[in-house]
C-alpha positions in Angstrom: -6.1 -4.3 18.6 -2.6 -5.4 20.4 0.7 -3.5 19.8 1.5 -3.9 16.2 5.0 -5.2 16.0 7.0 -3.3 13.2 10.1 -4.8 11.8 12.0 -2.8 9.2 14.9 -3.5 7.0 17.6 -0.4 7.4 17.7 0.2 3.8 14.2 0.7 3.8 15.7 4.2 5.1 17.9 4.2 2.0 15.2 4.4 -0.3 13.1 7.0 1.3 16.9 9.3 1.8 17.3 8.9 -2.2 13.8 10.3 -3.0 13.6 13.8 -3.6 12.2 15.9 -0.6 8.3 16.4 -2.3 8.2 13.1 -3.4 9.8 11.9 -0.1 6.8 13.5 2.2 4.4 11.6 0.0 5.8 8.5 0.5 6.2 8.9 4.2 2.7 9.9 4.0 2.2 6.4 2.4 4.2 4.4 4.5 2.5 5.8 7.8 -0.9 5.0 6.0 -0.1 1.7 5.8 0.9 1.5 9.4 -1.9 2.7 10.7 -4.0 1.3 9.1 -2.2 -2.4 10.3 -2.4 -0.7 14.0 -6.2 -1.1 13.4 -6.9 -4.1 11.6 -7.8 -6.7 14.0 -5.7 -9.6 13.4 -2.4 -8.1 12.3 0.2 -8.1 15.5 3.1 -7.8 13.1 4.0 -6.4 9.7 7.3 -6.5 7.9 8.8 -3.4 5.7 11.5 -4.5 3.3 12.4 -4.1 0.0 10.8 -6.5 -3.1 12.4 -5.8 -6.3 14.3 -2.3 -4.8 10.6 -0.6 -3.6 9.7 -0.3 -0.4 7.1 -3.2 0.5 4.9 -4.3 3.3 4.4 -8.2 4.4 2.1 -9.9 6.6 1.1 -12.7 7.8 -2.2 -12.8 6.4 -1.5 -10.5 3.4 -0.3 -9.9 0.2 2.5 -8.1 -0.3 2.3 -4.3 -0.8 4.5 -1.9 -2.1 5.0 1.8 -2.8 7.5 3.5 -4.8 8.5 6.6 -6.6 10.0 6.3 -10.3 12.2 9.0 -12.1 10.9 7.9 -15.6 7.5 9.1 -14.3 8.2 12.4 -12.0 4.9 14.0 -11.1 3.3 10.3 -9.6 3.8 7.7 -6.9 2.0 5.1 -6.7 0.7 2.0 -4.8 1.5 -1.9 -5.9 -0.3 -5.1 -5.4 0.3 -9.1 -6.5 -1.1 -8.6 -10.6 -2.6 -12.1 -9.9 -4.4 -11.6 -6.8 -8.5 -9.8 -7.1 -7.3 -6.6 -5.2 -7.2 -4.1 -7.5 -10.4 -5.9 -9.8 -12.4 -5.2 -7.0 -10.9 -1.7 -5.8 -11.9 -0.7 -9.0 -15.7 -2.4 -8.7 -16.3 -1.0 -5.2 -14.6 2.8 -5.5 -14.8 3.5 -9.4 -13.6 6.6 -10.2 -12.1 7.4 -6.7 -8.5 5.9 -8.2 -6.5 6.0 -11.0 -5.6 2.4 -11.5 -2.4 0.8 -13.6 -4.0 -2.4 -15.5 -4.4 -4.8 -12.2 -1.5 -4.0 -10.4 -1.2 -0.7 -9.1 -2.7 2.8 -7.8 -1.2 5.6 -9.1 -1.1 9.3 -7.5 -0.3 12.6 -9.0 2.2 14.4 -6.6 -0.3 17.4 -6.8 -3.5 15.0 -6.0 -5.6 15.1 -2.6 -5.8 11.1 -1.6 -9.0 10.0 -0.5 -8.0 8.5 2.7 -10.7 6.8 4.1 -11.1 4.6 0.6 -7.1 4.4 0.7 -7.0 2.9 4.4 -10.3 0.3 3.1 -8.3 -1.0 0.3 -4.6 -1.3 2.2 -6.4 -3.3 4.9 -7.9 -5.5 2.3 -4.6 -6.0 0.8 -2.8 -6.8 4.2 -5.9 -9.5 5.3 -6.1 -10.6 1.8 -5.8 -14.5 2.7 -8.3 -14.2 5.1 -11.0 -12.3 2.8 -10.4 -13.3 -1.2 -13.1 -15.7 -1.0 -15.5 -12.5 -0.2 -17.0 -11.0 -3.2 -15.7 -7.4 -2.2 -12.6 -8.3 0.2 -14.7 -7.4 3.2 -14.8 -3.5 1.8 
């Protein structure tokens, strides 16, 4: 893979400051997930990090959008977002099961206290970030 190119909004930074310190390790956790995981998709030479309705969210060329946020009204999770109307989170839930905890068809939540399973985490962020190039696969390449 090339030298990802990485362009962030500032008050991306904003966001992450306001969270509390617990939560905010999780969601740096997160974040650098996601960037790794671009650093080794082949394909992906650039990946946006901005804000879609206030939460921090990931763009690429080939991808949906991705987002991850923290939410007072719901302390002890975080979670992980993805376009309701795409076939991501359908078929996260077909290929890993019970590896997740899934929000109807649009998100994966987390319990602060929970260990992520990483290597199924990275699988379905790549799928997300190459969606366009793999929805017509039955299991988005996974």
């Amino acid at each position: 893979m090339g030298k990802l190119v990485l362009k962030t909004n500032p008050k991306v930074n904003e966001i992450f400051a306001n969270y509390p310190d617990p939560v905010r390790d999780k969601m740096q956790f997160l974040k650098d997930l996601v960037i790794e995981t671009a650093e080794e998709s082949e394909g992906i030479d650039e990946i946006e990090l901005t804000l879609k309705w206030g939460e921090p969210s990931f763009i690429t060329k080939t991808g949906s959008t991705l987002r991850i946020h923290w939410k007072e009204k719901t302390p002890d999770q975080y979670a992980m977002y993805f376009k309701c109307t795409s076939r991501l989170v359908d078929t996260f839930r077909m290929v890993y099961d019970n590896k997740f905890h899934y929000e109807g068809n649009r998100a994966i939540v987390f319990q602060l206290s929970q260990k992520i399973p990483v290597l199924e985490l990275k699988e379905c962020i790549k799928a997300t970030l190459i969606y366009h190039k793999v929805k017509h696969l039955i299991r988005l390449g996974i």
